[in-house]
DOMARZA-955940 format. One record per residue (C-alpha): residue in three letters; z, y, x. Coordinates in steps of 0.1 Angstrom, whole numbers, padded with zeros to 4 digits, always signed. Layout:
N
ALAZYX ...
***
This chain:
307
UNK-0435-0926-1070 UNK-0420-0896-1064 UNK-0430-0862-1078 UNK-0427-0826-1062 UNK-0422-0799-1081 UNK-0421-0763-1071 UNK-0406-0733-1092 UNK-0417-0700-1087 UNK-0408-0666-1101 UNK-0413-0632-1100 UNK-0394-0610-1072 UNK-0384-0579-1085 UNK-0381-0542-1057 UNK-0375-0522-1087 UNK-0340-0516-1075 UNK-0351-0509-1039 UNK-0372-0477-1055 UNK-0352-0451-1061 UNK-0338-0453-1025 UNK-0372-0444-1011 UNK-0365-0411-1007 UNK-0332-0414-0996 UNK-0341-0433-0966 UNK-0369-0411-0961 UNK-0345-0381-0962 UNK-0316-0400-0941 UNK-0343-0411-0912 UNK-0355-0375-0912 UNK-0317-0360-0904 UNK-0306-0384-0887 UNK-0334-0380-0862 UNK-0331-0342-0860 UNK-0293-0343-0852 UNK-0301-0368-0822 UNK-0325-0345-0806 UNK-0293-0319-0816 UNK-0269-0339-0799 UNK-0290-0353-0770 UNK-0296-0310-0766 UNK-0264-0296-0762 UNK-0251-0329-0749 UNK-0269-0320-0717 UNK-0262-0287-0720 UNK-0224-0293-0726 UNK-0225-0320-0698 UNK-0208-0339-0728 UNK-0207-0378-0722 UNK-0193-0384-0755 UNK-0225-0362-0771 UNK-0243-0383-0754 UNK-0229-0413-0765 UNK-0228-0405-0803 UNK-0263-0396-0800 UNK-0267-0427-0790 UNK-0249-0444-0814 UNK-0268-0420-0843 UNK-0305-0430-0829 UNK-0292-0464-0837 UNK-0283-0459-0869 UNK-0319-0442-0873 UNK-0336-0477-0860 UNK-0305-0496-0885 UNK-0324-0470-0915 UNK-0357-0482-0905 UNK-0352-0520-0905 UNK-0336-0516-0938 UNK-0366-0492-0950 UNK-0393-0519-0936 UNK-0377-0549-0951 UNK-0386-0526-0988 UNK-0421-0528-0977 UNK-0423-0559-0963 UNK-0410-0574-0990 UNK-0440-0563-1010 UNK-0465-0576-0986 UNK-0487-0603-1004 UNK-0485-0639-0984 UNK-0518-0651-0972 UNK-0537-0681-0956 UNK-0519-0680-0923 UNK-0488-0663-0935 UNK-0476-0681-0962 UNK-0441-0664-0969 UNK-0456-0630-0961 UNK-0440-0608-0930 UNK-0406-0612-0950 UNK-0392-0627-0917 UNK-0398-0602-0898 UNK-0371-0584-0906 UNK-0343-0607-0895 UNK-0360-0605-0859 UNK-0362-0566-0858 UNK-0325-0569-0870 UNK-0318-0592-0836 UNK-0342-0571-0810 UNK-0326-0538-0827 UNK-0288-0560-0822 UNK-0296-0570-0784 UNK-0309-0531-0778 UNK-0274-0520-0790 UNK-0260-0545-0767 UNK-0274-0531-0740 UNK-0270-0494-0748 UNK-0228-0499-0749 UNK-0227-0515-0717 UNK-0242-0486-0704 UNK-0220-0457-0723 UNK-0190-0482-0714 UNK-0200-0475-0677 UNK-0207-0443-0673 UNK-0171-0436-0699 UNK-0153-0456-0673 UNK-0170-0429-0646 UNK-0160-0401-0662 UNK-0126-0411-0671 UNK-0113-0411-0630 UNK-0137-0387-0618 UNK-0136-0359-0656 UNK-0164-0331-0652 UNK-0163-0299-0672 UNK-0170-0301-0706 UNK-0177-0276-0736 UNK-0152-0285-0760 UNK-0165-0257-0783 UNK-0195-0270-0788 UNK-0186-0307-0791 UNK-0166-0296-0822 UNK-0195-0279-0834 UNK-0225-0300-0827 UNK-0203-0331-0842 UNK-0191-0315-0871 UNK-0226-0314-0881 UNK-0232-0351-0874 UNK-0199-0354-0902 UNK-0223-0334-0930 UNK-0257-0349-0921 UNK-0235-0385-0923 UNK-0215-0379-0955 UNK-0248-0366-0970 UNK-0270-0386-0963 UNK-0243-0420-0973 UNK-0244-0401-1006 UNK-0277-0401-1013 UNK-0273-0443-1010 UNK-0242-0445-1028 UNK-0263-0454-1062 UNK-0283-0478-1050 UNK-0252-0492-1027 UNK-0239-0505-1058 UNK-0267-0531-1068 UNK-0281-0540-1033 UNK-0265-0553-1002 UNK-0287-0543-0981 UNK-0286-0502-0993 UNK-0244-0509-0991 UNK-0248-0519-0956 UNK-0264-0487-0950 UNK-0244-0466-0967 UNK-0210-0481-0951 UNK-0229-0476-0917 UNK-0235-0438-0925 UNK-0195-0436-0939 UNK-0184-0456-0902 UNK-0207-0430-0882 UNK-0191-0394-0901 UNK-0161-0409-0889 UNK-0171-0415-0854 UNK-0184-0382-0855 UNK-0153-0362-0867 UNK-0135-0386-0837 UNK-0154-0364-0812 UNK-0143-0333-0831 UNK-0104-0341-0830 UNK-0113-0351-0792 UNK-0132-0318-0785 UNK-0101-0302-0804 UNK-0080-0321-0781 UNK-0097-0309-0749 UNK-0094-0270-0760 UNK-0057-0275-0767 UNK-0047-0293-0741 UNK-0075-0295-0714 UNK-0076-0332-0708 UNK-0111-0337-0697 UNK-0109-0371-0693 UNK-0111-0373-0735 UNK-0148-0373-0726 UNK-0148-0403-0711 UNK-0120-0418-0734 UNK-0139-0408-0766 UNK-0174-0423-0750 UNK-0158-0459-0744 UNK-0143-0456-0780 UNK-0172-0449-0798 UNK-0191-0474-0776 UNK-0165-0498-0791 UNK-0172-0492-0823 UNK-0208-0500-0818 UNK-0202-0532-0800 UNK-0179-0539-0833 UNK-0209-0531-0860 UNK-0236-0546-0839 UNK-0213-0581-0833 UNK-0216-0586-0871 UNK-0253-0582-0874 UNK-0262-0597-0836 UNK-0245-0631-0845 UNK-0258-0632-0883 UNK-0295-0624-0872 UNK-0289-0652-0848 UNK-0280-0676-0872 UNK-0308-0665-0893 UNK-0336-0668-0866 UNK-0322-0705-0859 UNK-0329-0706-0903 UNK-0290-0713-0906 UNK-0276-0711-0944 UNK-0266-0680-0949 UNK-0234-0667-0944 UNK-0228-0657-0983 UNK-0240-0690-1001 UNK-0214-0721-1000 UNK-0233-0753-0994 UNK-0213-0774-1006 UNK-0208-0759-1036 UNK-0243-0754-1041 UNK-0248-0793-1032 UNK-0221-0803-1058 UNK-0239-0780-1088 UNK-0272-0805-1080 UNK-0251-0836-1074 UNK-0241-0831-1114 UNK-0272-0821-1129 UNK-0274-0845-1156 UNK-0296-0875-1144 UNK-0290-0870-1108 UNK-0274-0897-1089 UNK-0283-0886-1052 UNK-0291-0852-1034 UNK-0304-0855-1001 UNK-0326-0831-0976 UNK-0311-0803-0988 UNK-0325-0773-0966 UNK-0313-0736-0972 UNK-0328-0711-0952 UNK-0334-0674-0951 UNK-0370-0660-0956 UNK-0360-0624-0945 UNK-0328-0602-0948 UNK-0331-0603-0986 UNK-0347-0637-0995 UNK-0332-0674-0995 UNK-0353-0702-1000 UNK-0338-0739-1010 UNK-0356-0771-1005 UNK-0341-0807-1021 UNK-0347-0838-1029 UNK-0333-0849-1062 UNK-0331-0890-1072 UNK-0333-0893-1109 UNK-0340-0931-1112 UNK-0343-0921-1156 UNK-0372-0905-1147 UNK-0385-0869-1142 UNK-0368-0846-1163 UNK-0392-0822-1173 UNK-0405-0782-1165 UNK-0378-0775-1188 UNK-0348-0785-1165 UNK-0365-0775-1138 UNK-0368-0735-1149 UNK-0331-0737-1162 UNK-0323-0751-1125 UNK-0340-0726-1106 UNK-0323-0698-1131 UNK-0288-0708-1122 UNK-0298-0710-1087 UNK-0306-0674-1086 UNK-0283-0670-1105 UNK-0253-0681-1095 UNK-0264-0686-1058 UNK-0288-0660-1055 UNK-0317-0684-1045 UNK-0351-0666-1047 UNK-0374-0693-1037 UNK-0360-0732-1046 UNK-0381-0763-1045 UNK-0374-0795-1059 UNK-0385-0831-1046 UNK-0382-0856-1082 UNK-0376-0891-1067 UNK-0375-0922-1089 UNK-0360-0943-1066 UNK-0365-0982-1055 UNK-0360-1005-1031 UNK-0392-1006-1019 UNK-0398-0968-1014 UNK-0372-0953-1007 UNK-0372-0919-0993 UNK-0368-0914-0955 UNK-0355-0886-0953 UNK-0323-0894-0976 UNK-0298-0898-0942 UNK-0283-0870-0929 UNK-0290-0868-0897 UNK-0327-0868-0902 UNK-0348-0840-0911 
***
């Protein structure tokens, strides 16, 4: 007879804390240099404006997710929803990927437009609109340095607000560009190329939260290297149904089965099992199946290909 065992453990947000107010701070700029840029994008009849505005109101929604994954995270479980809202964050990651998507098909159009038929554009005030977009960037990446340093998800915003001071000083050195040497059609050029860039950061998290919603292992922890620290526990001579799955951006959960035919090994190995999980594999939430092992019951979920 088999025996299930489940380890649980405390999940600490401490480390999320002290970013509070730097998202807060960061959503708040952000937001107020896209109603900047949308502005005197119109007013510049600036397609590449436009576009970075665009690309910064993303970056606002990016902020968000990563600011409502801190909260969700804390959200008791209950009766219905037994792993809390954790998940909902890996589909507001995809909806937010596929908007994205859709937004650089339509800067890559209207870029394409602009580059055979080039309108008048107010280089002046490209230069000056973006070079704000550099500072508000650059600041508010520094304010998320610190905490970049001990969570992934905080240095995936901060590289996000480092990748988008550079866009913005791209339409600087285009506006530049277009007061030196009047090419117009930079306006379109520079529009494609920062829609480019999107397509490139939202390719990384549209495939991942993909993989995530169809509960795929995640792309940092090596199966088989996590199936080859259970295979040599001591007393284990089989691992089978092994399941590793996200429960949100953050959290993994693990569920195995374990055949010990000496017998169950106690709440001792099991704590030290689950510590080097987390450990070494960052594993939040593991369970553990204890199988005995016989002929006569064996376990039918031990082949491979069933689950």
């Amino acid at each position: 007879m088999s025996n299930h065992t489940h380890h649980s453990h405390h999940h600490e947000h401490a480390a999320f804390d002290p970013t509070h107010r730097a998202f807060a701070v960061g959503v708040t700029l952000n937001l107020i240099f896209v109603a900047v840029e949308l502005a005197f994008g119109f007013w510049a009849n600036s397609l590449a404006l436009l576009a970075d505005a665009g690309h910064n109101f993303s970056d606002v929604v990016g902020l968000l997710i990563a600011w409502g994954a801190l909260a969700l995270a804390k959200r008791k479980p209950s009766v219905r929803f037994t792993y809390g809202l954790r998940s909902s964050t890996i589909m507001a990651a995809l909806a937010n990927a596929m908007l994205l998507l859709v937004a650089v098909g339509i800067i890559v159009w209207e870029g394409v437009h602009r580059l055979f038929a080039p309108e008048p554009v107010s280089g002046s005030v490209m230069i000056w609109v973006a070079l704000l977009g550099v500072i508000i960037n650059i600041g508010t990446a520094l304010m998320l340095q610190r905490g970049s340093k001990t969570d992934i998800n905080v240095r995936g915003a901060f590289l996000h607000m480092v990748a988008d001071a550079a866009v913005s000083m791209g339409v600087v050195v285009a506006g530049l560009l277009m007061l030196w040497l009047g090419w117009l059609w930079l306006d379109g050029a520079v529009s494609i190329l920062i829609a480019l860039v999107i397509l490139w950061s939202t390719w990384g998290l549209f495939r991942e939260s993909i993989n995530l919603s169809l509960q795929a292992v995640p792309a940092h922890v090596d199966a088989e290297a996590l199936r080859g620290y259970l295979a040599g526990l001591p007393g284990v001579e089989e691992v089978h149904d092994l399941h590793i799955w996200a429960m949100s951006t953050t959290e993994i959960a693990l569920t195995a089965h374990l055949l010990m035919p000496s017998g169950h090994p106690g709440d001792a190995f099991l704590h030290d099992v689950a510590t080097q999980l987390e450990k070494n594999f960052h594993i939040d939430h593991p369970t553990l199946q204890i199988e005995i092992g016989s002929d006569a019951a064996s376990c039918r979920l031990a082949p491979e290909d069933v689950v």
